[in-house]
C-alpha positions in Angstrom: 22.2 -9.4 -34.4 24.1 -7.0 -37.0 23.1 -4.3 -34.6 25.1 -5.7 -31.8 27.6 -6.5 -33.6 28.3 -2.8 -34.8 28.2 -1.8 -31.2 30.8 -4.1 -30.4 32.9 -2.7 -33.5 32.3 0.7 -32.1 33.3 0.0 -28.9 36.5 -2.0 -29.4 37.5 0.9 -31.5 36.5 3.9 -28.6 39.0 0.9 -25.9 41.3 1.0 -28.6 41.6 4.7 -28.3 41.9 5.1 -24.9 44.5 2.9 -24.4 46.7 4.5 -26.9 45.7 7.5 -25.6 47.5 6.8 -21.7 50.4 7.7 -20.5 53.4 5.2 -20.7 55.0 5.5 -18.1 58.4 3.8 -17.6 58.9 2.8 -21.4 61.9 1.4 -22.3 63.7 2.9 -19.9 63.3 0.3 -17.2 64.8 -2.2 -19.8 68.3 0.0 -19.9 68.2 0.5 -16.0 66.8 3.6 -16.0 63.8 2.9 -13.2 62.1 5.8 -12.1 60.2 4.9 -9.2 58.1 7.8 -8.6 54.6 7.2 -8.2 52.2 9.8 -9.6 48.4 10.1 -8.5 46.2 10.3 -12.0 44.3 13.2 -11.5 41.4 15.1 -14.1 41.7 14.2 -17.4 44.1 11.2 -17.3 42.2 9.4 -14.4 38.9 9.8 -16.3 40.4 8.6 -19.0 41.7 5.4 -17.3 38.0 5.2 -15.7 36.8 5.5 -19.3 39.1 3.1 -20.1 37.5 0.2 -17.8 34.3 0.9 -18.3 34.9 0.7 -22.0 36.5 -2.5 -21.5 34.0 -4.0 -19.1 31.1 -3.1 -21.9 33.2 -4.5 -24.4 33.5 -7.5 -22.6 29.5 -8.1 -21.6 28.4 -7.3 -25.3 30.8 -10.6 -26.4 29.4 -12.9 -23.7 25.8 -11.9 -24.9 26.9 -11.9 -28.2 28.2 -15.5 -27.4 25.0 -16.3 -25.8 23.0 -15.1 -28.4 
């Protein structure tokens, strides 16, 4: 049980990172009228990252329901 729970620890902290580690994109700017609607393909690192990302998020997210379970 401890086990599990220090995977879980480990990888909320690994999601945690690759969140914060995306691009923004818009920001604020949409708030002040400054849209910029250009749509950019993710390409080598950032669209493994955002892969990373929802794997990450999708183990995080089994490990709780067993966790639950269990």
């Amino acid at each position: 049980m401890k086990a599990m729970q220090i995977i879980q620890i480990i990888i909320a902290v690994a999601l945690m990172v690759a969140v914060l580690l995306q691009n923004r994109g818009a920001g604020l700017s949409g708030v002040f009228g400054g849209s910029n609607n250009v749509y950019l393909a993710k390409r080598g690192f950032e669209k493994k990252l955002f892969v990373a990302t929802i794997i990450l998020s999708i183990i995080f997210f089994a490990i709780s329901l067993a966790a639950i379970i269990l």
